[in-house]
C-alpha positions in Angstrom: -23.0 -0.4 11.6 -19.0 -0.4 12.7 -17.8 3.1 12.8 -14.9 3.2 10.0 -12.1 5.2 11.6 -10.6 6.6 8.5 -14.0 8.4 8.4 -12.8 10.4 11.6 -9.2 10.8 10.6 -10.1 12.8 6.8 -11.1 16.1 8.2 -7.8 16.3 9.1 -5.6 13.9 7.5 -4.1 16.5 4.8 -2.0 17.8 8.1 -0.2 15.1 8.6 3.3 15.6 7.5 4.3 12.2 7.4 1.2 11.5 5.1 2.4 14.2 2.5 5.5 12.9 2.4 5.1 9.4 2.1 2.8 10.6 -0.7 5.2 12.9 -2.5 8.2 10.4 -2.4 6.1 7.5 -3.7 5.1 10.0 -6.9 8.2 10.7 -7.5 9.2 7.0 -7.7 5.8 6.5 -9.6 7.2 8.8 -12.4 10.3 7.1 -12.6 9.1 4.2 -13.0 6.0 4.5 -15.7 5.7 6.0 -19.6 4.5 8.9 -19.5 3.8 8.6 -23.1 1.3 6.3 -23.1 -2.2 6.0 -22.4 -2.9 4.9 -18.9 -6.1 3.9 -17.1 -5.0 3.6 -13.4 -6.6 2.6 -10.0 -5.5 3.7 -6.8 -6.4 1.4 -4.2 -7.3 3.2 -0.8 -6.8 6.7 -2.4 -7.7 8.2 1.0 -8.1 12.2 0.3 -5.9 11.9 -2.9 -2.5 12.9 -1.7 -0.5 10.8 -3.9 -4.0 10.7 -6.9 -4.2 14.6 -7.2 -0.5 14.7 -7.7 -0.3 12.3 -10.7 -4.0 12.3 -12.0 -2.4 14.6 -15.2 -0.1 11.7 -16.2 -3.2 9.1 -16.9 -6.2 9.4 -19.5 -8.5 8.0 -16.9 -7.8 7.4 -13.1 -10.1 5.6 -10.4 -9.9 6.0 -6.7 -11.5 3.7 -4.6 -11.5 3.8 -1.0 -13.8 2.2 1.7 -13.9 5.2 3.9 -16.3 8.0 2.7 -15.3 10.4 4.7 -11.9 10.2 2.9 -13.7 11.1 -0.4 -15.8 13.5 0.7 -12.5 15.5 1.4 -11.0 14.3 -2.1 -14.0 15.0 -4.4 -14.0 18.4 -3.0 -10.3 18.5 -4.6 -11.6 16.9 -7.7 -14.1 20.1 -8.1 -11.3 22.6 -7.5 -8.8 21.0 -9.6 -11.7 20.8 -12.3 -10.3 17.1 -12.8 -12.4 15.1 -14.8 -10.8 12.6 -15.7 -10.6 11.1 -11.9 -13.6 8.9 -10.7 -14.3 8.0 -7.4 -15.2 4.7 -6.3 -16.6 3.8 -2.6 -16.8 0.0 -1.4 -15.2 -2.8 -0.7 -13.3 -3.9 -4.3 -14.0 -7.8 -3.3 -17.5 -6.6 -3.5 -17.6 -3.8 -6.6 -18.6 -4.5 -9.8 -15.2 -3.6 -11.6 -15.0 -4.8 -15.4 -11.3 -7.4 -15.8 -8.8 -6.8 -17.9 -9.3 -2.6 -17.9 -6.0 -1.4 -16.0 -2.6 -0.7 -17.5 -1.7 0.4 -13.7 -2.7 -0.4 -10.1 -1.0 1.2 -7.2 -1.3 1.3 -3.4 0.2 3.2 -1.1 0.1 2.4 2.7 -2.8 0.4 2.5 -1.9 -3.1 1.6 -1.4 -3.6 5.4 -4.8 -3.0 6.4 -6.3 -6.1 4.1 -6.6 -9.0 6.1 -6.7 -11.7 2.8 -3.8 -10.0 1.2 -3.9 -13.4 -1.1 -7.4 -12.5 -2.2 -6.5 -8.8 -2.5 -3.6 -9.8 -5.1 -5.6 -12.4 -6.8 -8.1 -9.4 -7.5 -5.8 -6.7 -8.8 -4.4 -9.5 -11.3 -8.2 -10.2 -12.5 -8.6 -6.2 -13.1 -5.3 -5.3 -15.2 -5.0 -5.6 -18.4 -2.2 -8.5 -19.7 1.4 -6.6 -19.6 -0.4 -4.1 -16.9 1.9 -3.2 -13.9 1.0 -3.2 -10.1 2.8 -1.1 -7.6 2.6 -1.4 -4.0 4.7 1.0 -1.5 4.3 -0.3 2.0 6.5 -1.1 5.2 8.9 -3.3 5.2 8.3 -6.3 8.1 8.3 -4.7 11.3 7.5 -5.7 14.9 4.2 -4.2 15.5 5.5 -0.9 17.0 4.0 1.7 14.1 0.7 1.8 14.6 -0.5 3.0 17.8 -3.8 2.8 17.5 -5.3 -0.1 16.0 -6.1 -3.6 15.1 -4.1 -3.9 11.6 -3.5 -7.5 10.1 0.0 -6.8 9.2 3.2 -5.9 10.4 5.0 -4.7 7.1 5.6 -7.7 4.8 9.0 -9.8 3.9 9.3 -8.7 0.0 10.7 -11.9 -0.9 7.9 -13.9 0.1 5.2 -11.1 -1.2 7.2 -11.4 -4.5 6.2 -15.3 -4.7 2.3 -14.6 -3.4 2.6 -12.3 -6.7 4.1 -14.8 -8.9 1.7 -17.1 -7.9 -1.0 -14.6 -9.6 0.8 -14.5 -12.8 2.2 -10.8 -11.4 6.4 -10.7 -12.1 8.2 -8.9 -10.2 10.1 -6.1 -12.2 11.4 -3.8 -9.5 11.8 -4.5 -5.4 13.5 -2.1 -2.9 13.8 0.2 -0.4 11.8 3.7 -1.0 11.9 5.4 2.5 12.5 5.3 6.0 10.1 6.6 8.0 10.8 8.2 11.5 8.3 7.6 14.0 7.8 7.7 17.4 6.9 4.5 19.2 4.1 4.3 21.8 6.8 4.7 24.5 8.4 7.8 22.8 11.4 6.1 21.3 12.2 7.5 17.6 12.2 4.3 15.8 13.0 3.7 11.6 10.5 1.9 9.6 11.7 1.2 5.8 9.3 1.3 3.4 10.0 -0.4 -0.3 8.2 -0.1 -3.4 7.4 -3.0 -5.4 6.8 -3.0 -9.1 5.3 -6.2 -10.9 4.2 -6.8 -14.5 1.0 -9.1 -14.7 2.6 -11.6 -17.8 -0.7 -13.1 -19.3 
């Protein structure tokens, strides 16, 4: 059985900087951007340990996290206990895979991990099956890039053109209400040169 290497990385993934704030600027944005006066049953697709999850899980009646890696939430249900939060449930598998009832989100969101789906189409074409009509998705990823981010790796993607992810969402009934530029990132590449990689934030309504 392949080895999933997110499974090494949780024990210490809290420590990464850049992680928490990735994390704490996309919550921010998250804020901005829902009602905080309604009822919300959210998903977060590849929760990881829960940076950004633990930091909005108070704003939602019910909040899944699903990630592939159980390492990763063996580190967040141990955060779950502490926090006492029971309104979050865990989910481990692959979500082409799960069992997940349609129509039952008002919000999906993702946060650096759209990049490591290879069938982004399919990926898309599931999260508009699973909200609700009038449910929003929100995805916070890197902007196109030329390979130089990861280090260590085979990922699928190299950021993605917004214009063109805005028409694979539109395809899937999935508006777009909201598109630009959260973050730069500042990162080393593998030959020590501090390079910028933007990150946007994309924010689409699924219409029927």
């Amino acid at each position: 059985m392949k080895t999933n290497p997110f499974d090494i990385k949780a024990a210490d993934w809290d420590k990464r900087t850049r992680s928490q704030e990735i994390s704490a600027i996309f919550v921010n944005e998250l804020k901005n951007n829902i009602d905080q006066n309604s009822s919300i049953t959210a998903m977060e697709f590849g929760c990881g340990t829960g940076l950004a999850g633990m930091q909005l899980y108070s704003y939602f009646d019910q909040l899944y996290m699903l990630d592939n890696s159980l390492g990763m939430l063996n580190v967040l249900k141990e955060k779950i206990s502490t926090e006492k939060a029971e309104n979050i449930h865990t989910i481990f598998g692959d979500i082409f895979k799960l069992e997940i009832a349609k129509n039952q989100f008002d919000l999906i969101y993702t946060v650096m991990s759209f990049h490591h789906v290879e069938n982004t189409e399919k990926l898309t074409s599931r999260f508009a099956e699973l909200l609700k009509p009038g449910g929003k998705l929100c995805i916070a990823d890197l902007e196109s890039e030329d390979g130089s981010f990861h280090h260590d790796g085979d990922i699928p993607h190299f950021g993605f053109d917004t214009k063109k992810l805005e028409k694979l969402l539109n395809k899937y009934q999935l508006a777009t209400e909201k598109s630009y530029r959260m973050h730069i990132i500042e990162k080393e590449d593998i030959n020590g040169n501090l390079r910028e990689y933007p990150m946007f934030l994309l924010e689409a309504v699924k219409i029927r």
